[in-house]
C-alpha positions in Angstrom: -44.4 51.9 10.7 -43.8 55.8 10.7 -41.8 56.7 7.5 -38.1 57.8 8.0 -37.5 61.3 7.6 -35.1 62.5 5.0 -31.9 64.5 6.1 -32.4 68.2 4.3 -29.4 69.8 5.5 -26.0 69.3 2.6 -23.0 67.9 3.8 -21.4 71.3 4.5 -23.6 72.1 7.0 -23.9 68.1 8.6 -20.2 68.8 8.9 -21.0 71.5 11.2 -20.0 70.4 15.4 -23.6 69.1 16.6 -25.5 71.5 19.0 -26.4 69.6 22.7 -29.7 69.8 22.9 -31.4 67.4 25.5 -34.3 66.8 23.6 -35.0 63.2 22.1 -35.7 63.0 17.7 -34.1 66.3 16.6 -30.7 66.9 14.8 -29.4 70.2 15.3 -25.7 71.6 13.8 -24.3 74.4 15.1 -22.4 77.8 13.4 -20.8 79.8 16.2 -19.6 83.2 16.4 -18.4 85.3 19.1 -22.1 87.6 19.6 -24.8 84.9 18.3 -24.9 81.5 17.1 -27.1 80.0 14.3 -28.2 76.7 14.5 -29.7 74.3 11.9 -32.3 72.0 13.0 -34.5 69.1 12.0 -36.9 67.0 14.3 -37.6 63.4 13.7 -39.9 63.3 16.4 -43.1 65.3 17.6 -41.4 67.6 20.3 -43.2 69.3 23.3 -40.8 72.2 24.2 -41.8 73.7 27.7 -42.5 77.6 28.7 -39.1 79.5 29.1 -37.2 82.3 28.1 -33.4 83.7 26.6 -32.1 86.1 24.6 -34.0 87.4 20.9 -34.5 84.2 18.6 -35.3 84.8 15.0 -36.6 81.7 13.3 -37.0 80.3 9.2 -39.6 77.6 8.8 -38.0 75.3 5.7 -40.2 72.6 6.0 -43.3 71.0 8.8 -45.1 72.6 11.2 -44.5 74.7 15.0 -46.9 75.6 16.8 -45.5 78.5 18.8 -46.7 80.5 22.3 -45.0 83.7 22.9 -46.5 85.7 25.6 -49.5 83.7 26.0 -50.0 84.3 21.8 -50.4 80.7 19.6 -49.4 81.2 16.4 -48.9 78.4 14.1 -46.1 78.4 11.5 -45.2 76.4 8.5 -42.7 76.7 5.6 -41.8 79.9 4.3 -43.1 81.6 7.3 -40.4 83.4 9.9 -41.0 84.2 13.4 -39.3 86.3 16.2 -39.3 86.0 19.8 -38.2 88.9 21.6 -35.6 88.6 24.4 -37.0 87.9 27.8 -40.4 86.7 26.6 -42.0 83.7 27.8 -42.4 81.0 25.3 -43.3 77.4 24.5 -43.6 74.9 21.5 -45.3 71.7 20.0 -42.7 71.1 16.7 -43.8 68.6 14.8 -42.4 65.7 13.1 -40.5 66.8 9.5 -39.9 70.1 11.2 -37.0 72.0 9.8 -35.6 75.6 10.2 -32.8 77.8 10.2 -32.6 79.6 13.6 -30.6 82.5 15.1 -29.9 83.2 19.0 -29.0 86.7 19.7 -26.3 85.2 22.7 -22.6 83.6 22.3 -23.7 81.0 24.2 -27.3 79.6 23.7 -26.1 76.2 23.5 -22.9 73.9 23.6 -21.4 71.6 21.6 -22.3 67.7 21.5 -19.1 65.7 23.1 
């Protein structure tokens, strides 16, 4: 049996309105403002996000593992590292289980609130 993994994030940001993100395993709380959002998120589960493409993304491993394609370029990042992804470009994503970060869209309205 897998081991369960452990919440990171303190209370002030679990309180945070839940970001709707259609992806099964991953916990994700949102801090909104009215040019960009941040959004704090953990994956239970091994997550293959396909290729697409938004607005600049700045991300801040805390903890696991992403392997990340921007432009055609892997690059594998782990904690400590930070990564950016231009706006426009092309990218895709294995995250793995245990994966954590702190990561900032550069639009109002990247994603919407859990009902």
């Amino acid at each position: 049996m897998a081991e369960v993994v452990e919440e990171i994030f303190p209370e002030p940001i679990r309180n945070l309105p839940e970001a709707d993100i259609p992806l099964e395993g991953i916990k994700a709380y949102l801090s909104q403002s009215d040019a960009h959002q941040i959004l704090f998120m953990q994956f239970m589960e091994d997550v293959d996000l396909p290729e697409h493409a938004h607005g600049a993304q700045a991300g801040f491993v805390l903890e696991g593992r992403i392997d990340l394609v921007i432009e055609g370029e892997k690059r594998t990042y782990t904690k400590g590292d930070r990564y950016f992804i231009p706006a426009g470009a092309k990218h895709s994503a294995k995250v793995y289980r245990g994966y954590a970060d702190i990561t900032f869209f550069a639009e109002q309205a990247r994603h919407a609130v859990k009902k």
